[in-house]
C-alpha positions as CSV (number, residue, x, y, z in Angstrom):
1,X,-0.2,-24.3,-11.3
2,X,-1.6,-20.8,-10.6
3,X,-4.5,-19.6,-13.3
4,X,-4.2,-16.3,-14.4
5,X,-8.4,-16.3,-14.5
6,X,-10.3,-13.7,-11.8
7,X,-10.9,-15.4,-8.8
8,X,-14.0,-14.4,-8.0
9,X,-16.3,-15.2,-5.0
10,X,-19.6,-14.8,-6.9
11,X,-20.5,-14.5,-10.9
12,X,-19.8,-10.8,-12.0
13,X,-20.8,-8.7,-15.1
14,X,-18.2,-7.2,-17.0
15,X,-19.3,-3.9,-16.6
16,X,-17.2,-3.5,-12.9
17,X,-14.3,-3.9,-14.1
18,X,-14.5,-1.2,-16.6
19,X,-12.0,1.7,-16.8
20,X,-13.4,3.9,-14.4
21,X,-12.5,1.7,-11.4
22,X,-9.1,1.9,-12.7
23,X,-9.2,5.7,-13.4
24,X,-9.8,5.9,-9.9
25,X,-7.5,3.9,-8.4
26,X,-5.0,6.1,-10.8
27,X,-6.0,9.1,-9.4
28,X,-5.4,8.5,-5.7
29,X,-2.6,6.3,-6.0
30,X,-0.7,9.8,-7.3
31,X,-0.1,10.1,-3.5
32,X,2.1,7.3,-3.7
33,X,4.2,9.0,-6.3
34,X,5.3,11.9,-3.9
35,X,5.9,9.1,-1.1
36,X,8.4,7.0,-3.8
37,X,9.9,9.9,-4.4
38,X,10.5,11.5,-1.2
39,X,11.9,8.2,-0.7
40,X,14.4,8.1,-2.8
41,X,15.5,11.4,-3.8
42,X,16.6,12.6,-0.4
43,X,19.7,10.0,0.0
44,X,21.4,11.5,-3.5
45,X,20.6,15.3,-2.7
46,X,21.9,15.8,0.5
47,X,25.1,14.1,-1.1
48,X,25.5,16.6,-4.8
49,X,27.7,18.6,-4.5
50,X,26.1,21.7,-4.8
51,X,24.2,21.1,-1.5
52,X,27.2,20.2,0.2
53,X,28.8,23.4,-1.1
54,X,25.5,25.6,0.3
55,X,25.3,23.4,3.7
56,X,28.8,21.5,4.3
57,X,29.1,18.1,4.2
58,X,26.6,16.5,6.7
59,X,28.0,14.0,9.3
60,X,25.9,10.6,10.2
61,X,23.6,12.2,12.8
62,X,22.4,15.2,10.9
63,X,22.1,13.3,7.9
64,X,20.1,10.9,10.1
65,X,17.8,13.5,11.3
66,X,16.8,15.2,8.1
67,X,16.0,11.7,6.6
68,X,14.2,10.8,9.9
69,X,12.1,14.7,10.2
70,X,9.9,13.1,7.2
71,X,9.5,9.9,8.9
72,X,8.4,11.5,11.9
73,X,6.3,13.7,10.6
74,X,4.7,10.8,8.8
75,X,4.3,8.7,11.7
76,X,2.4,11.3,13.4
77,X,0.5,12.3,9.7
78,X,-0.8,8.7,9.7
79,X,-2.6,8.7,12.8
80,X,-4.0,12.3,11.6
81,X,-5.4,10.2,8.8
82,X,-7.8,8.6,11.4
83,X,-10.3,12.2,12.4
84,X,-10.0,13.0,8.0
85,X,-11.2,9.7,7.3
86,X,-13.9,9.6,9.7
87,X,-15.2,12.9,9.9
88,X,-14.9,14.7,6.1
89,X,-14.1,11.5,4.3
90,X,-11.7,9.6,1.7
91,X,-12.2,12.2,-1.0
92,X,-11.9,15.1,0.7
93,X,-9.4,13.8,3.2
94,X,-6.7,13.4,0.2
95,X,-7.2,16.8,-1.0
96,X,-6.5,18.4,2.5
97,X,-3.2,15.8,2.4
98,X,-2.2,16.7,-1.0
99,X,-2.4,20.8,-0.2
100,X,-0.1,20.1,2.7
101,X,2.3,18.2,1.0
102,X,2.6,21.0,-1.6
103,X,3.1,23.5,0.8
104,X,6.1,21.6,2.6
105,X,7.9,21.0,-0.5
106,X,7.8,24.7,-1.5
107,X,8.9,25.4,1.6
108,X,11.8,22.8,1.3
109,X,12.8,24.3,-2.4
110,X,13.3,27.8,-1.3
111,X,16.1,27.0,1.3
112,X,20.0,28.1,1.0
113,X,22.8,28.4,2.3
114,X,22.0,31.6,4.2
115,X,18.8,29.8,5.5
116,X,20.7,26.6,6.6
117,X,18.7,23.7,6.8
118,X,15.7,24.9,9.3
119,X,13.2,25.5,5.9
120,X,14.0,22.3,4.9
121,X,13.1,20.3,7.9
122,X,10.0,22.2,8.4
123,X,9.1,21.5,5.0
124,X,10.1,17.7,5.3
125,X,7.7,17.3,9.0
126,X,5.3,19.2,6.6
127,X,5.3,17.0,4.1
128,X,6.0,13.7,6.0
129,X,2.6,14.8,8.2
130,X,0.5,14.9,4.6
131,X,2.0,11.5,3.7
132,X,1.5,9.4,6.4
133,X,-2.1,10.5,6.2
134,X,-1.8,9.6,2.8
135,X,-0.6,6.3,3.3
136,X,-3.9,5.2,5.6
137,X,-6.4,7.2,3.0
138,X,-5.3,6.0,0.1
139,X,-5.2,2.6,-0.1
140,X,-8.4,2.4,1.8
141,X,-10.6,4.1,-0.5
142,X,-9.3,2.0,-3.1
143,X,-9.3,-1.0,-1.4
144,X,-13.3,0.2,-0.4
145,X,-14.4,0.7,-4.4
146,X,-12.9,-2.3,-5.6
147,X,-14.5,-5.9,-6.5
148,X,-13.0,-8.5,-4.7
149,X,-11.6,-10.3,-7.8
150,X,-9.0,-7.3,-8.6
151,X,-8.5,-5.5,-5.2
152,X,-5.1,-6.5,-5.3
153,X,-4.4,-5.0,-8.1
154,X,-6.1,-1.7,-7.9
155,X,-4.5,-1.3,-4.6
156,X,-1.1,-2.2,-6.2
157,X,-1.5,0.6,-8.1
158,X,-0.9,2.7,-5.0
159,X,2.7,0.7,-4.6
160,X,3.4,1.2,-8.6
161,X,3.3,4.8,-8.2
162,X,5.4,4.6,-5.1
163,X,7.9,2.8,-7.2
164,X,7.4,5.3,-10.4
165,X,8.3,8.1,-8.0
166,X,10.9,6.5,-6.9
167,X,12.6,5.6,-10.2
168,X,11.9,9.4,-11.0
169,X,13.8,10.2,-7.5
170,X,17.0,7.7,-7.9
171,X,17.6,9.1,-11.4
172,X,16.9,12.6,-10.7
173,X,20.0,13.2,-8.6
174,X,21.9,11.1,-10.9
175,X,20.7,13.3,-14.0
176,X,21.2,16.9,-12.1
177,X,24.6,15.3,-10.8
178,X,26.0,15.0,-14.4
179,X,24.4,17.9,-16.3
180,X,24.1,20.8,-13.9
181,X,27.0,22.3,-12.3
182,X,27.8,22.4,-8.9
183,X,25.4,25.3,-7.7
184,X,22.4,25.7,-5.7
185,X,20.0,25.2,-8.2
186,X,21.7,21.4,-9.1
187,X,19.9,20.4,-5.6
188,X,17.2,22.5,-5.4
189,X,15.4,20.9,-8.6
190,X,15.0,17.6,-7.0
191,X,13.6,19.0,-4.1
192,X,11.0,21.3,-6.2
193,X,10.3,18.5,-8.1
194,X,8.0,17.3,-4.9
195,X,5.9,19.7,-6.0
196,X,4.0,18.1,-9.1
197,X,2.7,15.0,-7.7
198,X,1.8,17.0,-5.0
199,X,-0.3,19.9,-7.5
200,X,-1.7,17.2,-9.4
201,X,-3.1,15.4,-6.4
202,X,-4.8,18.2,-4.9
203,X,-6.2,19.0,-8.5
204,X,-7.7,16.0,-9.2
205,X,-8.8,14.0,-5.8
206,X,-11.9,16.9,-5.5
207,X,-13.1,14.4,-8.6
208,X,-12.9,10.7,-7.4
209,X,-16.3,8.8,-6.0
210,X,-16.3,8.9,-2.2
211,X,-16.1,5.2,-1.1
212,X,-19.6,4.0,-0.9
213,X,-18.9,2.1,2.3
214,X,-17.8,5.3,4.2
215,X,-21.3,7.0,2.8
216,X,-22.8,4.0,5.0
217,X,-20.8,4.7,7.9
218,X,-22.0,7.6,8.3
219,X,-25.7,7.1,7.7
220,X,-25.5,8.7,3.8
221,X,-27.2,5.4,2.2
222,X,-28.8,6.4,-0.7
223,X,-25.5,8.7,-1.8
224,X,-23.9,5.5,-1.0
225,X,-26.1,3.5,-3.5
226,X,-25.9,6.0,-6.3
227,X,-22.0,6.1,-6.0
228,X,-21.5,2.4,-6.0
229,X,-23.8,2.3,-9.1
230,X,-21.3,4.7,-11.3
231,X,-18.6,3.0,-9.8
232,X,-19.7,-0.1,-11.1
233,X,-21.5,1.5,-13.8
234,X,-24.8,-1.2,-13.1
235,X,-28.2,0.1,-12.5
236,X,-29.2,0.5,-8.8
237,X,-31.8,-2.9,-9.5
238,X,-29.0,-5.1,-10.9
239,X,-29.1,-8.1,-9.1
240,X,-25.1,-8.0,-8.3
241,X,-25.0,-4.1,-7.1
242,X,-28.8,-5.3,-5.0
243,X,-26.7,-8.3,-3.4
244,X,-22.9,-6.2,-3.0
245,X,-25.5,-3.5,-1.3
246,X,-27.3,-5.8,1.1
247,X,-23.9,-7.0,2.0
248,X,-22.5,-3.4,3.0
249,X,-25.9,-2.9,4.9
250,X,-25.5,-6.0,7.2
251,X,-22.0,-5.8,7.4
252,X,-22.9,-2.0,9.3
253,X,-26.0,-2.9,11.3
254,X,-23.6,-5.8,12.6
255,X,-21.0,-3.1,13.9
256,X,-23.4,-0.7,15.0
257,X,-25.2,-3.2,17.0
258,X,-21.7,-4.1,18.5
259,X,-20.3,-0.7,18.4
260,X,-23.6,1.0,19.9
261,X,-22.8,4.4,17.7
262,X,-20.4,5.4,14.8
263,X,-18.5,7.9,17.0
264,X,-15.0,9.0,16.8
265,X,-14.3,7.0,19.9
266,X,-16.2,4.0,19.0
267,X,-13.9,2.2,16.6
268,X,-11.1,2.4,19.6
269,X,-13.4,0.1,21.9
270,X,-13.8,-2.0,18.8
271,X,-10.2,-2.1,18.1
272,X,-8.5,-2.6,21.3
273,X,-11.3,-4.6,22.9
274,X,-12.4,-7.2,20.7
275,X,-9.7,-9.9,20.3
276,X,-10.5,-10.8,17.0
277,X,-10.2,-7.2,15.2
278,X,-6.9,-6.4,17.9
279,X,-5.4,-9.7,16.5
280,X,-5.9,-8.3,13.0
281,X,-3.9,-5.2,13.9
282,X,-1.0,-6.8,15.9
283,X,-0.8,-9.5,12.4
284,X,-1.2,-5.9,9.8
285,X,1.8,-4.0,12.5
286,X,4.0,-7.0,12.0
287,X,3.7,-7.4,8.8
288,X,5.4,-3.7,8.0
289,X,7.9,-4.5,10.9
290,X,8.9,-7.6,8.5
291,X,9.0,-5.9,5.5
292,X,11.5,-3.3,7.1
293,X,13.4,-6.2,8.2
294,X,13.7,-7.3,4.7
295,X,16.2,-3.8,4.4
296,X,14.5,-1.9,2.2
297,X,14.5,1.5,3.6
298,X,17.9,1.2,5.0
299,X,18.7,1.2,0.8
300,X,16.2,3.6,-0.2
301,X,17.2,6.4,2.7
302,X,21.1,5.6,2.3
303,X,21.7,4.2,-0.9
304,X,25.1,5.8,-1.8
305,X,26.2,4.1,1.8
306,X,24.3,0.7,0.8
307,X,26.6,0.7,-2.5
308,X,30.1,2.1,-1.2
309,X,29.7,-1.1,1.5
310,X,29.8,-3.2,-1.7
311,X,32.7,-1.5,-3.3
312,X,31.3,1.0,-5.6
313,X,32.8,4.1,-5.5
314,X,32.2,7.7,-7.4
315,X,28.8,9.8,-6.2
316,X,27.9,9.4,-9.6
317,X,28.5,6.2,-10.3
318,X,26.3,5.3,-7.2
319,X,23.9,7.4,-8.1
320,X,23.5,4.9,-11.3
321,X,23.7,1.8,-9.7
322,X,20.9,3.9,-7.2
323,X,18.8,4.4,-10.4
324,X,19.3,0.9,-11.8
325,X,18.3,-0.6,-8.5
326,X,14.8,1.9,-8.9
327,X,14.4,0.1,-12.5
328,X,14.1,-3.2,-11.0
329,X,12.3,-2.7,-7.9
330,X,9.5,-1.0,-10.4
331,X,9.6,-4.1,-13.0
332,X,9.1,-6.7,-10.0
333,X,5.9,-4.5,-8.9
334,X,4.9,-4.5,-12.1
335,X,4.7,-8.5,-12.2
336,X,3.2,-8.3,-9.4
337,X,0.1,-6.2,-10.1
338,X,-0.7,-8.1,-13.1
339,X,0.4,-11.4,-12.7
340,X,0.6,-12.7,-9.1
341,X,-1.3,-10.2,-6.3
342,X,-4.9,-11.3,-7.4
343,X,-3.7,-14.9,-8.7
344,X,-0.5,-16.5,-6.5
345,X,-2.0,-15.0,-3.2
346,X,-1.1,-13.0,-0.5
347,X,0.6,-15.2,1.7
348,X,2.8,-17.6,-1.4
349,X,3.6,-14.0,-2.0
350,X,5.2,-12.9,1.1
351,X,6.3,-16.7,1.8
352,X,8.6,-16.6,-1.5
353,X,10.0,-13.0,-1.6
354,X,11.4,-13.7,2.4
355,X,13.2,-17.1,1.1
356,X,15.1,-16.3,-1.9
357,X,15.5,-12.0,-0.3
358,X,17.0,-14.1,2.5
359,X,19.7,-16.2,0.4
360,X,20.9,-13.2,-1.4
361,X,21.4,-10.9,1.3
362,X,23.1,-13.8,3.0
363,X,25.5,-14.1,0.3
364,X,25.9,-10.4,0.2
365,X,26.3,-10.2,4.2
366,X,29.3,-13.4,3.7
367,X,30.7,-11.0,0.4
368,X,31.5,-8.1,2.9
369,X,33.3,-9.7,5.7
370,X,35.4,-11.8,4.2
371,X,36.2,-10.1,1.0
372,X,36.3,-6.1,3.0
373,X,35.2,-4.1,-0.2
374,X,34.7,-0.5,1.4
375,X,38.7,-1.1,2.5
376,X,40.1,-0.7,-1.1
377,X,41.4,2.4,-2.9
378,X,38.8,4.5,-4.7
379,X,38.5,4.0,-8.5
380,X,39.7,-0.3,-7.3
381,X,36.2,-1.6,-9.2
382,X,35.0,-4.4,-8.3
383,X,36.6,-7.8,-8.9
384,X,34.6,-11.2,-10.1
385,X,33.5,-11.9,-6.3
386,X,31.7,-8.1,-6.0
387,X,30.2,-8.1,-9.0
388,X,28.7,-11.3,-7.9
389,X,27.7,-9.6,-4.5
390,X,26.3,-7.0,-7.0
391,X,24.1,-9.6,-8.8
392,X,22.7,-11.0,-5.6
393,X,21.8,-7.4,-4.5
394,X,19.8,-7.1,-7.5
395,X,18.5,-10.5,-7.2
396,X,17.1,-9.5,-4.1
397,X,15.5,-6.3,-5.5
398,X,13.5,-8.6,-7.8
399,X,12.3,-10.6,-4.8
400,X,11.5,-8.2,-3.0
401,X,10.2,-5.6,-5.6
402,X,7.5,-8.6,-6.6
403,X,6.6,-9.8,-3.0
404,X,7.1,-7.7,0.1
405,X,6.6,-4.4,-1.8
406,X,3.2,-3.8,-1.8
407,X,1.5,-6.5,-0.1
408,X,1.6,-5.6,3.5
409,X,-0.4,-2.6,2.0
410,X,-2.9,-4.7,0.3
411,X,-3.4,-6.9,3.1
412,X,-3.9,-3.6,5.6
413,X,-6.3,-1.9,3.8
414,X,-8.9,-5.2,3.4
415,X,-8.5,-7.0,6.8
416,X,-10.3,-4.7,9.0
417,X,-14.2,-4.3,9.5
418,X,-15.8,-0.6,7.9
419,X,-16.3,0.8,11.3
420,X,-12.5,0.0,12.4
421,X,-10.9,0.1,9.0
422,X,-9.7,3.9,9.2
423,X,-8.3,3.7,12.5
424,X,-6.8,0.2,12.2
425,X,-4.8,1.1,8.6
426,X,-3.9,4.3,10.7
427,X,-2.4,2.2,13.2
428,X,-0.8,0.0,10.7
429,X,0.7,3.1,8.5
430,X,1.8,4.5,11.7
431,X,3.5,1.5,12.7
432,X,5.1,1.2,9.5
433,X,6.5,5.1,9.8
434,X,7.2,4.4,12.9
435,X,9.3,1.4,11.9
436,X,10.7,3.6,9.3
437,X,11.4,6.3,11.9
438,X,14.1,3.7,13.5
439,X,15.5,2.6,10.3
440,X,16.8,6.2,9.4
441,X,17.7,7.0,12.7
442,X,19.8,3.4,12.7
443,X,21.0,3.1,9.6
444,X,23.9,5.5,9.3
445,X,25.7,4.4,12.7
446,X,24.8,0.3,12.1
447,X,26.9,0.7,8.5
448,X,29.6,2.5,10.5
449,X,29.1,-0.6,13.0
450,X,28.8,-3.1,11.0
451,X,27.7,-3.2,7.9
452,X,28.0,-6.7,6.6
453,X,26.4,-7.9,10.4
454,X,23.5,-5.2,9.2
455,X,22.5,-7.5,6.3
456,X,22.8,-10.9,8.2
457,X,20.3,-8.9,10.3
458,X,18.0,-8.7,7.3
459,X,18.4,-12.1,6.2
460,X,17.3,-13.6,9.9
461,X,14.0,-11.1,10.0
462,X,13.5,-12.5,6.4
463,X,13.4,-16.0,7.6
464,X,11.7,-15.5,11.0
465,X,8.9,-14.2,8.7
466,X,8.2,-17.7,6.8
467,X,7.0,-19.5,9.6
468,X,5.1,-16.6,11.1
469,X,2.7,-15.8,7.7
470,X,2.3,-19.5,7.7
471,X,0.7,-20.3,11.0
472,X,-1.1,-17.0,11.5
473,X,-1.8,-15.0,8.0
474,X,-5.1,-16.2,6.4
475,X,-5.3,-15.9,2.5
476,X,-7.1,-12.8,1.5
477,X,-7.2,-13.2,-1.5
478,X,-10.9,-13.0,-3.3
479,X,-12.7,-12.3,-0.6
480,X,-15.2,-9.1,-0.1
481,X,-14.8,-7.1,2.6
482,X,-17.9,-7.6,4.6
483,X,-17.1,-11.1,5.0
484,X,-13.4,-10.3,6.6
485,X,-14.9,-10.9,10.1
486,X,-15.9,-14.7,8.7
487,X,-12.1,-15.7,7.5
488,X,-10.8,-14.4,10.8
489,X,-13.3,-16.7,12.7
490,X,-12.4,-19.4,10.9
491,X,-9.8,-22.3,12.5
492,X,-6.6,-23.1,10.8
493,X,-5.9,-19.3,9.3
494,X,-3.3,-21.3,7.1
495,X,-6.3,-22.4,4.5
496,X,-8.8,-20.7,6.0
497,X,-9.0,-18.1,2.6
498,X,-9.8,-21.0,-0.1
499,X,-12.1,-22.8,2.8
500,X,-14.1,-19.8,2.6
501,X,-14.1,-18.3,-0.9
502,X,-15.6,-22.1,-1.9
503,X,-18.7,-21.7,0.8
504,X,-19.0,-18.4,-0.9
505,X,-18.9,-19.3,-4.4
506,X,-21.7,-21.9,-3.4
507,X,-23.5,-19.5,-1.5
508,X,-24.2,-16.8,-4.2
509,X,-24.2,-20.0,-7.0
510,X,-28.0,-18.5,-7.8
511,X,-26.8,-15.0,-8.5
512,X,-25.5,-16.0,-12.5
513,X,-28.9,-16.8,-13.2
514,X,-30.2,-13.6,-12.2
515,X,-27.6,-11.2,-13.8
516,X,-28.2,-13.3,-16.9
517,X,-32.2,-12.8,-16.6
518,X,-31.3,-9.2,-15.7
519,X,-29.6,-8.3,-18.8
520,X,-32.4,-10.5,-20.6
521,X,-34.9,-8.1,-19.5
522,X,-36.8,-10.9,-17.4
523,X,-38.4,-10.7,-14.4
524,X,-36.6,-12.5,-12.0
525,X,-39.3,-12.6,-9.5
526,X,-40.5,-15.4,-12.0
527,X,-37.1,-16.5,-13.0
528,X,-37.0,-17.2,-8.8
529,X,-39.8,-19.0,-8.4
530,X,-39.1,-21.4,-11.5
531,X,-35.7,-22.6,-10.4
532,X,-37.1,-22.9,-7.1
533,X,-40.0,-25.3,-8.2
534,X,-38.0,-27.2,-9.7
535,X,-34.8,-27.1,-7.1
536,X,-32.2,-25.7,-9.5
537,X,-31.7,-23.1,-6.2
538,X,-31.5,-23.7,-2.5
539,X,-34.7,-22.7,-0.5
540,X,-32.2,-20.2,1.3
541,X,-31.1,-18.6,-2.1
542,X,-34.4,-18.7,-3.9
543,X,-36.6,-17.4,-1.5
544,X,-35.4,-14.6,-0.5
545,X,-33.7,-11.7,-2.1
546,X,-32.6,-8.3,-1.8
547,X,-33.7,-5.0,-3.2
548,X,-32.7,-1.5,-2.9
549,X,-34.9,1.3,-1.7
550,X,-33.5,4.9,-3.5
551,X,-35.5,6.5,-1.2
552,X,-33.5,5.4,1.7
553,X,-30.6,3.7,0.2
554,X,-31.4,0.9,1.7
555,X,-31.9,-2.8,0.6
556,X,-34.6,-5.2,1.7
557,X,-36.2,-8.6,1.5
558,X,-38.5,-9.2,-0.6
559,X,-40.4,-12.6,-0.8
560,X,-40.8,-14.5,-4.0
């Protein structure tokens, strides 16, 4: 049975999981609101029919390659993300992201039809460049503020505002569809809509925390210290911000011993070079090439397509079904931030959503050939044996919206060490834009193809995926950043995660007594050297223990 109870690797006042970790994660995760809903707005526009009356009716391959222009422009965007991250920072590295994002939908909304489509593929590579920075920024700095116990769901909240844009996107089209008439401005409010996620990112990141652990990357420790204390909203002396410090400190004079410096190029050696971090990279990569095996972008790009292959005809009548499907891909992520990311685990996750997304695209793959719904007259409907095909297609939304969603993000933004972590998600988020990139491109000729042989083809990656996360995924789950390099040492990566998270637990056993004495107002230099008289404590614990120095920002040992 799974407790919904923090699993925690060491005791932990109350105080860090206040609402200001939470704001925070809010605030950036409003990039993932104009990545939903680029998403999912651009399958319905280009099909209204105002647009078509301003550009035509688009065949498969343009249709293809304004989907795709935002893909590509992501793919290159996220290894862009790489030099912000490293050089200016988390912070200020969304800002310049969310400013370029804005620009390229402005750019998209004031097309027509005397333009053609130029002004909206520039503004599409515009915007897809600011997202796919996005994509590696964001759920890094989250995934860099947050306590162990709740990463997962902090960094969820960068895949619930993917999802929330989405929803907004699916019904957008079907709302302008069915109360504006056919005109320009009936497509050109969804694509100014882009626009407000877009303002309201670049007026609010200026005002998050930088990430404490890029502070210490690039030698600002005592800004570091003084951030993670708001952040966690404990004194710089409390025993758990002294201990979560020494951590970060030894977790960098580790890579800069490795590394030699904390230059641009650095973290490529680091990457590419040491097999351990490289394996972590080629595991992250595949685990975004799965999860566009599993179909999802193939529905979200070309979801008027997805439904006609079912039998549903009418643009608006797609449209809904389009909306209904963004309903319950947002419901399963929301079960999944609060009840299974930071409880059921990472890889009981993934392992579940592949089996049962597998048997329902199956059945829906089995549905189109032999029952050839696209072939009948429009207006038909759908008999009993579509509407069943209909059910397992949401089925498989629920699967999916509570498993693969969001967890190849969660596991990418934790798995790397700090001195690789920006260029290894930017790999990862390229990869997955990347793998995006081919889905758009394919997805309009395989439904001409074949379109019930293109969902067998998602049920067999959905499968292949199973065994794979089982032999070679370790369990995340719990486990602080700094100590990623120990999990993926470890034998066995199948229980590797709970192997580890007990030795920690025992580990940092002594540091309850301290926050208690803390908050007490006791000295627990005394408190230290009663336990260890009396050998409540191991010597290794009770001897030694770490303090910060504001000065430098640095913590010590200090000898009780």
């Amino acid at each position: 049975m799974v407790s919904l109870k923090k699993v925690e690797d060491r005791p932990t006042p109350p105080e860090v999981y206040s609402w200001k970790i939470y704001g925070l994660a809010a605030i950036a995760a409003i990039a993932a609101v104009g990545i939903g809903y680029d998403s999912a707005f651009v399958g319905g526009a280009i099909v209204l029919k105002g647009f078509t009356k301003d550009f035509g009716k688009l065949d498969a391959n343009t249709s293809g390659n304004l989907v795709s222009t935002y893909q590509a422009g992501a793919f290159v965007g996220a290894f862009a993300g790489y030099p912000l991250g490293h050089f200016v920072g988390r912070r200020w590295g969304l800002t310049i992201a969310a400013i370029l994002f804005t620009i390229g939908a402005i750019i998209m909304t004031i097309a027509s039809g005397s333009t053609g489509l130029a002004p909206i593929y520039a503004g599409r590579a515009l915007a897809g460049l600011a997202i796919g920075a996005a994509s590696n920024l964001t759920p890094i700095y989250i995934s860099e503020i947050s306590p162990p116990a709740i990463r997962g769901q902090l960094v969820g909240m960068y895949e619930l505002g993917w999802q929330i844009g989405g929803i907004v996107g699916f019904f957008i089209n079907y709302g302008v569809s069915i109360n504006i008439p056919t005109s320009t401005l009936q497509w050109r409010i969804p694509f100014a809509v882009q626009i407000i996620p877009g303002g309201l990112l670049a007026l609010t990141a200026p005002f998050l925390i930088e990430s404490p652990r890029w502070l210490i990357s690039r030698g600002r420790r005592e800004e570091s210290v003084r951030n993670l204390s708001k952040i966690r909203k404990l004194d710089v002396n409390h025993p758990y911000l002294v201990e979560e410090v020494a951590e970060m400190n030894a977790a960098h004079d580790k890579e800069m011993a490795l590394l030699g410096s904390n230059s641009f190029w650095a973290p490529f050696r680091h990457t590419f070079l040491v097999r351990k971090v490289l394996y972590r990279l080629l595991i992250g990569s595949s685990l975004f090439a799965f999860q566009n095996g599993t179909g999802i972008n193939a529905i979200n790009y070309y979801s008027p397509t997805v439904f006609k292959s079912l039998g549903i005809t009418g643009s608006n009548t797609g449209l809904l079904t389009t909306g209904i499907f963004g309903v319950i891909k947002t419901l399963g992520a929301i079960v999944w931030i609060l009840f299974l990311i930071d409880h059921f685990g990472r890889r009981r996750i993934l392992m579940t959503g592949a089996t049962g997304g597998a048997f329902a695209m199956l059945a829906i793959a089995i549905y189109i050939a032999v029952d050839k719904p696209a072939s009948r007259p429009a207006g038909a409907g759908l008999d009993s044996t579509g509407r069943f095909a209909l059910a397992c297609f949401y089925i498989w939304t629920i699967f999916y919206g509570a498993t693969w969603n969001g967890t190849p993000w969660v596991v990418g933004s934790e798995i790397f060490p700090q001195q690789s972590r920006t260029l290894g998600m930017a790999l990862m988020a390229a990869s997955n834009w990347g793998y995006n990139l081919a889905i758009s491109r394919c997805s309009p000729l395989a439904f001409e193809w074949s379109s019930w042989g293109y969902y067998l083809i998602f049920a067999c990656l959905m499968l292949i995926s199973i065994p794979y996360i089982f032999f070679l995924l370790p369990e995340t789950k719990g486990i602080p950043l700094e100590h990623m390099d120990e999990l993926f040492d470890m034998p066995q990566p199948r229980n590797a995660g709970p192997r580890l998270l007990q030795d920690l637990r025992r580990r940092q056993a002594h540091l309850g007594s301290e926050i208690n004495a803390h908050n007490q107002g006791a000295d627990v230099k005394d408190l230290a050297r009663e336990q260890g008289q009396s050998g409540s404590v191991t010597p290794d614990n009770s001897e030694k223990r770490d303090e910060i120095d504001i000065e430098t920002g640095s913590a010590h040992r200090r000898e009780f």
